[in-house]
C-alpha positions as CSV (number, residue, x, y, z in Angstrom):
1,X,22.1,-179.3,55.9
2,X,25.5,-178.8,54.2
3,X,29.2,-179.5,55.6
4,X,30.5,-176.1,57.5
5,X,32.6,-175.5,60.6
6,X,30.6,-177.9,62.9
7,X,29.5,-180.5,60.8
8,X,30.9,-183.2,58.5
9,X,29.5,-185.8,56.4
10,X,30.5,-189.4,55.8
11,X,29.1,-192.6,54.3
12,X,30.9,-195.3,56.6
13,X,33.7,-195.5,59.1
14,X,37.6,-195.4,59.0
15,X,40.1,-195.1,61.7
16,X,41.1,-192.0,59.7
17,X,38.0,-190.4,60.7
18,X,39.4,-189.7,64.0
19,X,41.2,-186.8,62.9
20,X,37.5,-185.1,62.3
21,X,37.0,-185.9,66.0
22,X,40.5,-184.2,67.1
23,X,39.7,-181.2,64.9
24,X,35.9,-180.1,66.2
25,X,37.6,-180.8,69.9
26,X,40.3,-178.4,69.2
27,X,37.6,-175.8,67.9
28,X,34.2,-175.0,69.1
29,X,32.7,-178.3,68.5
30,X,31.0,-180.4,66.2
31,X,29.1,-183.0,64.6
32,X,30.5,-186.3,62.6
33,X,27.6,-187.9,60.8
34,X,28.2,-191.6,59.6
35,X,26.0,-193.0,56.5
36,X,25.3,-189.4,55.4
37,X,26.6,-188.6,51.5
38,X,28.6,-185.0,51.1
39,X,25.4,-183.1,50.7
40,X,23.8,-184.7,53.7
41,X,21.4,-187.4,52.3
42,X,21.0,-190.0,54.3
43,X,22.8,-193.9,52.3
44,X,22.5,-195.6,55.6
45,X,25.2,-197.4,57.5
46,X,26.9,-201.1,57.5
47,X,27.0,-202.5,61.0
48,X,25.6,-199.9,62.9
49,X,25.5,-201.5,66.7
50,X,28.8,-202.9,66.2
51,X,30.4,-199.4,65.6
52,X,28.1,-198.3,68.7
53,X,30.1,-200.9,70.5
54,X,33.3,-200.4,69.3
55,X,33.3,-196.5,68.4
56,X,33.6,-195.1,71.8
57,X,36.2,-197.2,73.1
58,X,38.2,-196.5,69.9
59,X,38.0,-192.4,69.9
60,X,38.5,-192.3,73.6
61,X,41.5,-194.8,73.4
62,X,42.9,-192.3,70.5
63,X,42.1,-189.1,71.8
64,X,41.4,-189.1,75.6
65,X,38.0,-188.0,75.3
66,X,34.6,-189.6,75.2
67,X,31.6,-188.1,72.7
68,X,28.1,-189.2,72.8
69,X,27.3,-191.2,69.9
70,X,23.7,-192.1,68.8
71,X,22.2,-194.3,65.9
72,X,19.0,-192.4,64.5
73,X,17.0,-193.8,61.8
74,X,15.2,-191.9,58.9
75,X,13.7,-192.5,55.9
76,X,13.7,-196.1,56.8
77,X,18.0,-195.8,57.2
78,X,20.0,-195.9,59.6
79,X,23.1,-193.5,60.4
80,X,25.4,-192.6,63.8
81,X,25.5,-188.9,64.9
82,X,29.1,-188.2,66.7
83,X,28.4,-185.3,68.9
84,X,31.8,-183.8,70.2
85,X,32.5,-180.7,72.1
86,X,35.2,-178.5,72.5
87,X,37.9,-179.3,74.7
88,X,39.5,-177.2,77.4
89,X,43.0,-179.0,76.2
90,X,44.7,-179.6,73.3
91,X,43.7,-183.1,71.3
92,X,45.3,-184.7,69.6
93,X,45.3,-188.4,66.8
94,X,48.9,-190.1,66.5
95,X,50.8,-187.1,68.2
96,X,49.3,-184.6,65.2
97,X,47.0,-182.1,66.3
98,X,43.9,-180.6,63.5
99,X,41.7,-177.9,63.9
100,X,38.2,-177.0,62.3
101,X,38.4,-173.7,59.6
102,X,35.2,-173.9,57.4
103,X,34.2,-177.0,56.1
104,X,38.1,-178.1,55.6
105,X,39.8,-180.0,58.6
106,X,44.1,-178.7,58.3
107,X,46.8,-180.2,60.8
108,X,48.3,-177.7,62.5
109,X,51.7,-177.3,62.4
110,X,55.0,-174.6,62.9
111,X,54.1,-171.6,64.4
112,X,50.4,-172.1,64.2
113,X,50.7,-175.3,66.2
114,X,53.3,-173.2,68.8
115,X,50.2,-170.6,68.9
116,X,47.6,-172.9,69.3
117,X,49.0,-174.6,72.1
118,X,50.0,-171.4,73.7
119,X,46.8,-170.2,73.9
120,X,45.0,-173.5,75.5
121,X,47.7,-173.6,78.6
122,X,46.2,-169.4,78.7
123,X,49.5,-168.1,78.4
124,X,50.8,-166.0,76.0
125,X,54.5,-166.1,73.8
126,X,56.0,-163.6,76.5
127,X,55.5,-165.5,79.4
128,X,57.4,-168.5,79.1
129,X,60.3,-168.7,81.6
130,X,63.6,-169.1,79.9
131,X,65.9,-171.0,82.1
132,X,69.4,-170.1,80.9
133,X,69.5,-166.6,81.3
134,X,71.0,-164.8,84.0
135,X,70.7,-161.5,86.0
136,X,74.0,-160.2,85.0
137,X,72.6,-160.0,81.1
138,X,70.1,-157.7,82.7
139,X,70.8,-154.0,80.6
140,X,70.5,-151.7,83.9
141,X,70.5,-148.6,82.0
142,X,67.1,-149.2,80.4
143,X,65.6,-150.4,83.9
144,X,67.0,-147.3,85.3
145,X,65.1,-145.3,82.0
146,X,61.8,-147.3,82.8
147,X,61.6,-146.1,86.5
148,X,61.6,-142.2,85.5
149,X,58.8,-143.2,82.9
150,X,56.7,-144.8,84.9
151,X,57.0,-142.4,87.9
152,X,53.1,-141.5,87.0
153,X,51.8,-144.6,87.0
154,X,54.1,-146.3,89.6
155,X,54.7,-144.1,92.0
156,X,56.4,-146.6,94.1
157,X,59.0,-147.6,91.7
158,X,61.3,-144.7,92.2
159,X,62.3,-145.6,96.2
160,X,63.3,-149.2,94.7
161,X,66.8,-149.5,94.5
162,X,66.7,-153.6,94.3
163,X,66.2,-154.2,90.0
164,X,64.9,-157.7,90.5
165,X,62.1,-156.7,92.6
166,X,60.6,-154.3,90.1
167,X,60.7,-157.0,87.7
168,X,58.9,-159.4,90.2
169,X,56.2,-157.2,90.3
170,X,56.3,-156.3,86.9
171,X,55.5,-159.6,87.1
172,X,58.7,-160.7,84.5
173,X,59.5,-163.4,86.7
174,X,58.7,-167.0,87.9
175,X,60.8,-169.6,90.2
176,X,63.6,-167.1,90.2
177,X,64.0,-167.3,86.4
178,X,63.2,-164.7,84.1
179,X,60.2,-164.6,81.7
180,X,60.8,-164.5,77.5
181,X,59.5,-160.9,78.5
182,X,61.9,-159.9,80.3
183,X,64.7,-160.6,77.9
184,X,63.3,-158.8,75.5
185,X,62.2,-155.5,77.2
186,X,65.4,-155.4,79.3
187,X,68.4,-157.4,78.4
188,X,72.1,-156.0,76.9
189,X,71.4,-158.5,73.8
190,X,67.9,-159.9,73.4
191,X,69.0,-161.2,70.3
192,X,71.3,-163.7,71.6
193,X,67.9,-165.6,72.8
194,X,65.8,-164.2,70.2
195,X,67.2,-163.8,67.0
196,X,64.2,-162.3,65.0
197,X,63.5,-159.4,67.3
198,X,65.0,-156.9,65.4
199,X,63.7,-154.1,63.0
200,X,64.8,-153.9,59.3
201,X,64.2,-150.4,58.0
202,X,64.9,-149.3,54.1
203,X,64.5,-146.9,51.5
204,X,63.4,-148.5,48.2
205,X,62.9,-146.6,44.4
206,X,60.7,-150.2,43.8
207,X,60.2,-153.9,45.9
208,X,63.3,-154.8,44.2
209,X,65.4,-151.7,44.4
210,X,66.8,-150.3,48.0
211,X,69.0,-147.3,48.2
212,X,69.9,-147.8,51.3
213,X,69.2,-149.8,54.7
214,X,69.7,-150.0,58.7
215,X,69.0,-152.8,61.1
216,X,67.9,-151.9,64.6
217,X,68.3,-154.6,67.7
218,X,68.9,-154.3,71.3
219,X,66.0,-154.6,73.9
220,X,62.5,-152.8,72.9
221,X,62.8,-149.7,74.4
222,X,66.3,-149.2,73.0
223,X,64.6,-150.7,69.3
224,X,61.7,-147.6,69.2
225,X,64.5,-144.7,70.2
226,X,67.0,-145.9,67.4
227,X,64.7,-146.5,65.1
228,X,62.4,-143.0,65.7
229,X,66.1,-141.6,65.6
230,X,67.5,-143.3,62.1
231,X,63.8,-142.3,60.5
232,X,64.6,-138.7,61.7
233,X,67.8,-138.3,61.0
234,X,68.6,-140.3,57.6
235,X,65.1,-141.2,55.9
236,X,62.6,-138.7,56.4
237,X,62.6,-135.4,55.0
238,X,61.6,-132.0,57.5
239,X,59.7,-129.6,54.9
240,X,60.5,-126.1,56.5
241,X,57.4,-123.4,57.1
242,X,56.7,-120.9,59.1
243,X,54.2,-119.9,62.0
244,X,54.3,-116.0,62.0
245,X,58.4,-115.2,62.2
246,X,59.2,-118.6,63.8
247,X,60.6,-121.3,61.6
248,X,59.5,-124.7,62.0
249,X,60.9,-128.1,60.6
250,X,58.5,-131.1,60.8
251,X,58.6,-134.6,59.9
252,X,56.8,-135.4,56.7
253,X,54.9,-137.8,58.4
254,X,54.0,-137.6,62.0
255,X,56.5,-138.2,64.9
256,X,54.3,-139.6,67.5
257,X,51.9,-141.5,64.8
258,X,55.4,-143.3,63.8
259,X,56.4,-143.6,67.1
260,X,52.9,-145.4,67.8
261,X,52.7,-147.9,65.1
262,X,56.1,-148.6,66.0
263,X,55.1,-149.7,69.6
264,X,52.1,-151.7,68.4
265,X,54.4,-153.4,65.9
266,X,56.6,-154.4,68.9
267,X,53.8,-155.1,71.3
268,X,51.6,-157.0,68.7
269,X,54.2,-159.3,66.5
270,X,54.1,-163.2,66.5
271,X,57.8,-163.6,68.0
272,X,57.2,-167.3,67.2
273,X,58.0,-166.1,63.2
274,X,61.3,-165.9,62.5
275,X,60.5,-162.8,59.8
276,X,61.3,-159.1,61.4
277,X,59.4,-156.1,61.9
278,X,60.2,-154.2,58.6
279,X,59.9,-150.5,57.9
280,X,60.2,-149.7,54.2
281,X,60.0,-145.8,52.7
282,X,58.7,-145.6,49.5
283,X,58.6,-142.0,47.0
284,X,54.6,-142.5,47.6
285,X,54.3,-144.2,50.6
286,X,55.6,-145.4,54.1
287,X,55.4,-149.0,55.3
288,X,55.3,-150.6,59.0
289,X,54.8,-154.3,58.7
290,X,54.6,-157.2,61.4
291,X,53.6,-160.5,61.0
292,X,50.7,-161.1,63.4
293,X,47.6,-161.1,62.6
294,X,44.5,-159.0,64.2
295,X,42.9,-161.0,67.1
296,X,39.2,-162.7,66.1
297,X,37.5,-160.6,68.0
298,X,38.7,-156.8,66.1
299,X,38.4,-156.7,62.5
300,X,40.4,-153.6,60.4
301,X,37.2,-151.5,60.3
302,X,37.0,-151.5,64.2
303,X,40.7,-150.2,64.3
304,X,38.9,-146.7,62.9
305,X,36.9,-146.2,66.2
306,X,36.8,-147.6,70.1
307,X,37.7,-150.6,70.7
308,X,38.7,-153.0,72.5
309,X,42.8,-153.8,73.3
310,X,43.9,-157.6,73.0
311,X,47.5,-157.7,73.1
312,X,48.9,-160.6,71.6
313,X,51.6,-160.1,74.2
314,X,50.3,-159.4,77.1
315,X,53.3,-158.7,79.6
316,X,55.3,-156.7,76.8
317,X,51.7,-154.1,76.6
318,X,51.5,-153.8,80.3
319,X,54.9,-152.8,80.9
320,X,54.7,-150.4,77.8
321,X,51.1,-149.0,79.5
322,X,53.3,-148.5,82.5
323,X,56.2,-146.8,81.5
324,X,53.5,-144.2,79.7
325,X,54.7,-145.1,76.3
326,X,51.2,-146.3,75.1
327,X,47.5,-146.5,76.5
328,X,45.6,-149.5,77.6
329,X,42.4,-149.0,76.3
330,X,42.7,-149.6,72.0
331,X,42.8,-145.8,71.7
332,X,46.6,-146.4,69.0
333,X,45.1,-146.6,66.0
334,X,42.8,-144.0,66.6
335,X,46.1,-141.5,67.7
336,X,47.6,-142.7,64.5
337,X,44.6,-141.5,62.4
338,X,44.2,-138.4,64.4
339,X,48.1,-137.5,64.7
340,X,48.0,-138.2,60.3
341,X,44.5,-135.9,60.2
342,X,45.9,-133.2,62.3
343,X,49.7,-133.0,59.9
344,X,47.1,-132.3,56.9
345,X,48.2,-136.4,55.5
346,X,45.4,-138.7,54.2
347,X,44.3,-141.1,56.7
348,X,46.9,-144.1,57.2
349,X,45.6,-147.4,55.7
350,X,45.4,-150.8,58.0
351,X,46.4,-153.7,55.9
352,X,45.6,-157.7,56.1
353,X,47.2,-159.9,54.6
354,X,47.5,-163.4,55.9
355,X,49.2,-163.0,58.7
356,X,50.8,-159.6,58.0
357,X,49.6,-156.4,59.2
358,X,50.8,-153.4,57.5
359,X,50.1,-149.5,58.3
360,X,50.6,-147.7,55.0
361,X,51.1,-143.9,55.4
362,X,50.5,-141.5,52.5
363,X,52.6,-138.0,52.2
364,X,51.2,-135.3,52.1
365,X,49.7,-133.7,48.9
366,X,50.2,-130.1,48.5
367,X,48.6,-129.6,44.9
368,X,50.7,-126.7,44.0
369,X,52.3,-125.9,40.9
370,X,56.2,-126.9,40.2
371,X,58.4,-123.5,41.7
372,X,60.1,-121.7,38.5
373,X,63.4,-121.6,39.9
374,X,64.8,-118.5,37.5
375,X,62.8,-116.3,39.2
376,X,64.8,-116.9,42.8
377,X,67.8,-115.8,43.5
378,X,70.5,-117.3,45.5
379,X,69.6,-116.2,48.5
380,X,66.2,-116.9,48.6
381,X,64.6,-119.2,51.0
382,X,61.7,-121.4,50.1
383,X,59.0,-122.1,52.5
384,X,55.5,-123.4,53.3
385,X,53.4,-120.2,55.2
386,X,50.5,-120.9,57.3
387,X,48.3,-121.7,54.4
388,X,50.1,-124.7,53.1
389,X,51.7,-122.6,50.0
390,X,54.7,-122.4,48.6
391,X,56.3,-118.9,49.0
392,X,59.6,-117.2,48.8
393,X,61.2,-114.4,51.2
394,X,61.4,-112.0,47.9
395,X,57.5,-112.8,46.7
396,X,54.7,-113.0,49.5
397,X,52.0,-111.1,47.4
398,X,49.8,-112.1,44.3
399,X,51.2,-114.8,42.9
400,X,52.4,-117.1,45.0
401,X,49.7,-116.5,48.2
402,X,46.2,-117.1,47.5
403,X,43.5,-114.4,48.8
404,X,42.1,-116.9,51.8
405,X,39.1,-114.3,51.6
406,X,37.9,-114.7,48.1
407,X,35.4,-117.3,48.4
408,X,33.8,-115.5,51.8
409,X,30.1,-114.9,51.0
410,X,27.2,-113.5,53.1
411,X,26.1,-117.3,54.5
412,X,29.6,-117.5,55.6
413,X,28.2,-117.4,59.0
414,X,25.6,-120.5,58.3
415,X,26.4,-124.0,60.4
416,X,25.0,-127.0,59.2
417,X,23.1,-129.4,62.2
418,X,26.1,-131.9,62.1
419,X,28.3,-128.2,62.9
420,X,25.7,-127.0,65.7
421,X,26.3,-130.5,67.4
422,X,30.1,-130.2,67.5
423,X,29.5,-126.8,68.8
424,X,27.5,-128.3,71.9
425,X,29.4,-131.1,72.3
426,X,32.3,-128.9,72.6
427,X,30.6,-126.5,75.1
428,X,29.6,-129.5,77.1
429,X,33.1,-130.5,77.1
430,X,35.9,-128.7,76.1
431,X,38.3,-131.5,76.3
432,X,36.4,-133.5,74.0
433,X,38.6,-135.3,71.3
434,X,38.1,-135.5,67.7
435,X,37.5,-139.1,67.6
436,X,35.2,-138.9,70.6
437,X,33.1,-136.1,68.3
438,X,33.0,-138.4,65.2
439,X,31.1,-140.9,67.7
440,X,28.5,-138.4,68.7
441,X,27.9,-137.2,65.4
442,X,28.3,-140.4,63.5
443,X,30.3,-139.4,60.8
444,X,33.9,-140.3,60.4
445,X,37.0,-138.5,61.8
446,X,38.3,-136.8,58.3
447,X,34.7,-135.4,58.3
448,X,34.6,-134.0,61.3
449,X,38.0,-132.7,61.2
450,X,36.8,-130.8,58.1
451,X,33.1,-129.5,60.1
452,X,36.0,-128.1,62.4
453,X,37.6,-126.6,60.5
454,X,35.0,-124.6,59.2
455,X,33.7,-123.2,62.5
456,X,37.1,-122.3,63.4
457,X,37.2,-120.1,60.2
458,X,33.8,-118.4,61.0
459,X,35.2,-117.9,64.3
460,X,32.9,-119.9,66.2
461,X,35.4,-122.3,67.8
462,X,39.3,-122.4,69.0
463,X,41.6,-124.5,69.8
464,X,44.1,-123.1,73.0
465,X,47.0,-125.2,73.6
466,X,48.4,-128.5,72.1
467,X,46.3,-131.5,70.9
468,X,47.3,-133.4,74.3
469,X,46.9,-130.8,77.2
470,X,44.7,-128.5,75.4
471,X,41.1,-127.4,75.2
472,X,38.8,-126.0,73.0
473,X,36.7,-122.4,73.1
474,X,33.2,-122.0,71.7
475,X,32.8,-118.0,70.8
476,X,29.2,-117.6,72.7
477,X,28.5,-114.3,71.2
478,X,28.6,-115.6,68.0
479,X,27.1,-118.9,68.6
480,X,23.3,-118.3,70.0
């Protein structure tokens, strides 16, 4: 037996101790053995009926709460097992509270005391009432914006003319006072009450060098336009290709990937920091960080399939669901991946560190040879065609467009097992998603994408429509 999360070790008794008590109440429980050395031999105890006396007078007196203490004896010794369990409400020893993390007992304090406590009265950050502010803040433009969004999933909400109500069942207020959710979904100047909601977004050559930066406040809603906007507009570039005669200008990274991890940012961040949600473009990478952690219960790896959705701000993700902005079922991570897969980028990374969670994006990587720019003239336009290479208006022929055809054999025809799956998955279902494939198959979503891929080249399988309302088409007459 060695000292972990729900046991501890000690040879006698001091007041002190209590704190151990206070800690294992405040976690899942625990153990406090008295007369036992650090690696759990027994030394015995001094006075062992008297602290049977005195003992549970003491800790309830101190803490409010009453163990069940016994005296065992072993090895011709004697020694007092503390048995406490977890409390429903916070405890806590001289007004400081301590919580259980391993073998080591920490006070809490700051923001993980404020989040500790939040979570035993089973609310969350957003719904605390603030008392002070008043309707007129209200922004009624954005209120106006939510109704036409959530038409869909609130059909009601359209006939209500009366603002307050829809926040009253939006469930944003309490006594007539408006909830910390609220304010920050729907006020002129959330700021004024909540300083750190904002977004910091910059452009940096290294961590210590910044070209150029924006700051982005107002209420949520209004935060994701203007910062989707300032990303379009002044830090992302729109690499120029073309689908048959039509031109087409895309983000270098994803529009509605960004747009998610921007909204799960919002949704997700410990507004009990005073740090911001900061957005920082790199030459070989794109950043989205937040401080707030990933809930106990997901870890990064289950951000890469289904899972489930704990919002660390509950009101602020329901109202998002509702407007249509996001879905409620931990599906964003998954768009994110999917959304980078289907732009040809590498797979976004998800990031831990401490409390911070970062997505990194990676740009795409064309692996194609610097352009020799004396053999353009001035008018020439440079492009990407439909095979991802770089081509001019004056030379589309040998050297700068590969022969797609030159590595087609006579087993171009052959599927693996893994490809005859997708193929009857697909048939099954032809709105089946990528990420819903890599679960049936069992092999992860860059894979798949690339099995794909490869019967769409043979011809077996098509893609009609867009990746949101469209469906897929198995060729039967070549698949038998």
């Amino acid at each position: 037996m060695i000292e972990n999360q729900h046991i501890e070790f000690k040879t006698t008794w001091r007041d002190e101790y209590i704190r151990y008590v206070s800690a294992f109440s405040n976690a899942k429980g625990g153990v406090l053995y008295l007369g036992k050395d650090d690696n759990g031999k027994i030394v015995g105890i001094e006075n062992p009926n008297k602290l049977l006396e005195t003992l549970p007078n003491l800790i309830n007196q101190k803490t409010g709460i009453l163990p069940l203490i016994e005296l065992k004896h072993e090895e011709n010794k004697q020694f007092i097992v503390i048995n406490i369990q977890e409390s429903i409400v916070p405890i806590s020893f001289h007004g400081h509270y301590y919580i259980r993390s391993g073998s080591v007992t920490t006070e809490l304090q700051g923001a993980q005391l404020n989040d500790f406590l939040l979570k035993r009265t089973g609310l969350t950050w957003d719904e605390i009432v603030v008392d002070d502010f008043k309707a007129d803040e209200l922004d009624i433009p954005t209120i106006e914006k939510f109704k036409r969004l959530a038409t869909d999933r609130l059909p009601f909400i359209q006939n209500e003319e009366n603002h307050l109500h829809i926040l009253q069942k939006l469930n944003l207020m309490k006594g007539g006072k408006f909830k910390r959710a609220a304010i920050l979904l729907f006020a002129k100047n959330p700021q004024k009450y909540f300083l750190q909601a904002r977004i910091k977004i910059g452009k940096f050559l290294s961590d210590s060098d910044i070209l150029t930066s924006d700051i982005v406040e107002g209420n949520l809603f209004q935060q994701v336009d203007q910062a989707l906007d300032i990303l379009r507009t002044k830090y992302l570039l729109s690499p120029i290709s073309y689908e048959g005669i039509y031109r087409r200008e895309k983000l270098e990274y994803p529009y509605e990937a960004l747009r998610e991890a921007i909204l799960n940012a919002l949704i997700h961040r410990n507004y009990m920091i005073t740090s911001t949600i900061q957005i920082r473009l790199y030459a070989n990478q794109f950043l989205i960080m937040n401080d707030g952690k990933l809930p106990d219960e997901i870890s990064v790896e289950d951000l890469r399939r289904n899972h489930i959705s704990i919002p660390r701000n509950f009101l602020l993700a329901e109202v998002f669901y509702k407007s249509g902005l996001i879905e409620s079922w931990g599906r964003g991570t998954l768009r994110i991946i999917n959304e980078c897969i289907e732009a040809g980028l590498p797979e976004p990374e998800f990031i831990i560190n401490n409390s911070l969670f970062t997505v990194c994006f990676k740009p795409k990587d064309l692996s194609i040879k610097p352009f020799d720019e004396n053999n353009v003239g001035t008018n020439t336009d440079i492009f990407i065609d439909d095979n991802k290479n770089l081509v001019t208006n004056r030379d589309t022929n040998r050297d700068t467009k590969r022969d797609t055809n030159k590595d087609t054999n006579k087993d171009i025809n052959k599927i693996t097992p893994v490809q005859d799956k997708l193929l009857k998955s697909i048939q099954r279902n032809n709105k089946i998603t990528i990420s819903e494939l890599s679960v049936i198959t069992e092999i992860n979503i860059r894979n798949t994408k690339n099995n794909i891929s490869k019967l769409k080249n043979i011809g077996l399988v098509k893609r009609v429509g867009n990746n949101k309302t469209g469906h897929w088409e198995v060729n039967t007459d070549k698949h038998r």
